[in-house]
N, C-alpha and C positions, 0 to 999 in steps of 0.2 A: 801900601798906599800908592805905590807907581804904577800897580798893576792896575787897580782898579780906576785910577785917572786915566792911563792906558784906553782902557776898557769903555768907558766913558768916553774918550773923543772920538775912539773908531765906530761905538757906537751912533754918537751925532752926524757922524761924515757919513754913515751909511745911509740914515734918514735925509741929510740935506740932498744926497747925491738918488734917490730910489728913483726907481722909474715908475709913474702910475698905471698900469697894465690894463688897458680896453679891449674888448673882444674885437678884433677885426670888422667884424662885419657892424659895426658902431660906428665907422669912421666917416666924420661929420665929410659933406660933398662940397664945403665950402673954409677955405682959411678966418682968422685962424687956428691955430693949434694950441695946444697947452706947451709948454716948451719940458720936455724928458719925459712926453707919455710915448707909449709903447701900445700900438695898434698890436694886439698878438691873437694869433687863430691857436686861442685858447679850447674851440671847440671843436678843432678840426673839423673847421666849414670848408676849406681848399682841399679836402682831401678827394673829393668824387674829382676835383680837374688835373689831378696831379695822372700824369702813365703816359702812353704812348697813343696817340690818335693817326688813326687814319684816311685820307682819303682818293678813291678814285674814281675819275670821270670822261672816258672815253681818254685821251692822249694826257689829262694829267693827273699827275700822283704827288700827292702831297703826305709825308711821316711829319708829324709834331710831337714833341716830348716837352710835357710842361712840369716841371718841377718846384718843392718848394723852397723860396727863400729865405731864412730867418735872418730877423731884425738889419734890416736897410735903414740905413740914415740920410732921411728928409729934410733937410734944416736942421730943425732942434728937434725931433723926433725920431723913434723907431716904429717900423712897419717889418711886417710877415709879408712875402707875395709869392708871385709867381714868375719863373721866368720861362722859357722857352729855348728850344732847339729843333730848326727846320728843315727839313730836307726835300725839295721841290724837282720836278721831271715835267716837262713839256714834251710832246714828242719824241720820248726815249732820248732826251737830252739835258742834262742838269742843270739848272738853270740859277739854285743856289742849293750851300748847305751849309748849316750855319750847328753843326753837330763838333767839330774839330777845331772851332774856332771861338774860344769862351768871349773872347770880349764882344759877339753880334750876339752874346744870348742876353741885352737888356733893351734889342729891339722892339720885342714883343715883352714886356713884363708889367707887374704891377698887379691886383688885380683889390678893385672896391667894391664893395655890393651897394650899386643905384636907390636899390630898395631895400631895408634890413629885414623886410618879412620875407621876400622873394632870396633865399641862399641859393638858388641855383642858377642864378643870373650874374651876370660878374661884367664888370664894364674895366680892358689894359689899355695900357699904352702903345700904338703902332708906329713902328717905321718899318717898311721896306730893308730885310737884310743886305741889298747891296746901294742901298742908298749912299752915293758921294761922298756926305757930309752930314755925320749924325746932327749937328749942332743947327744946319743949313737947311732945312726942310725946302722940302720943292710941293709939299702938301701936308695938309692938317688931318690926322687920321685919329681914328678912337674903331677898336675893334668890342665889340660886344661878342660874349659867349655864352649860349644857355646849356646847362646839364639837363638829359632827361632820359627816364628808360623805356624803350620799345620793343615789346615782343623779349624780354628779358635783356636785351643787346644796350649795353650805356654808351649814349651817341653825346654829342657833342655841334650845336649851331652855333655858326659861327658866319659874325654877319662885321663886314668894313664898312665903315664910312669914311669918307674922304669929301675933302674939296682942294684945290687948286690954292697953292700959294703965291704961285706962279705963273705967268701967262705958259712958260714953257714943260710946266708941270705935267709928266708922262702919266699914264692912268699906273694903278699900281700890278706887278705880277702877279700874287697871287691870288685865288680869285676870291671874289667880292664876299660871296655866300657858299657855303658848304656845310654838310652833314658829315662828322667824323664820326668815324668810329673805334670804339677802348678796343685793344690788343690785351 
């Protein structure tokens, strides 16, 4: 009898406590939330952004390694995403690298699909890796990334927006617009 009352409450606790599991690419663009759902890339939609990108353009070179994250907590939710690690060269001078240094890899992270029919479109979160003060923004960024393939080659557009929070607010390093390409 102990067993099956046992059996019984761990039962209930498991139900009060579930997580609701939504496909990532579901996730509503505006709060609120359900409080213990679980945004999860159930269908391995992050998976074409997930590897090593790269880019070069006359004096700069930019490595990006965007990786995935499972279950980030949002308030009262879980999220799937992406995070990153960058390694930037201006004139055969390094400028940042944010590869050896896990706590700058939630500068660039995140990643929501703007549109749920459009899956190779992804809109993260941008700060500048040697930004001051993560908390302190000196500009309002949102990086957008499209997947697409050329000539058999998987590239990667990658477009910043910015504006000024600041009257003192510096433009940002790395540059604005770029063509990566998968390693």
């Amino acid at each position: 009898m102990k067993k099956i009352l046992l059996i019984i409450v761990i039962g209930l606790f498991e139900i009060i406590n579930a997580q609701t599991e939504i496909p990532i690419e579901q996730t509503p663009s505006s709060l609120p939330l359900v409080d213990n759902t679980y945004f999860k890339d159930i269908n391995g939609v992050f998976n074409k952004f997930v590897g090593i990108w790269v880019y070069t353009e006359g004096s700069k070179s930019v490595e990006i390694e965007i990786y995935f994250e499972p279950h980030n907590k949002i308030s009262t939710c879980y999220f799937d995403g992406l995070k990153t690690k960058i390694r930037y060269f201006e004139n055969g001078n390094l400028v940042f690298d944010t590869f050896s240094n896990l706590s700058k890899h939630l500068y660039i992270s995140g990643g929501f699909f703007p549109n749920p029919t459009d899956l190779n479109k992804i809109d993260m979160e941008y700060t500048e890796p040697d930004e001051p003060n993560f908390f302190k923004k000196r500009r309002h960024e949102r990086l957008k990334l499209k997947y697409f393939v050329d000539s058999g080659i998987e590239k990667l557009e990658w477009k910043l927006f910015w504006q000024p929070l600041q009257d003192s607010a510096p433009n940002p390093k790395l540059p604005e617009n770029m063509i990566l390409i998968k390693l």
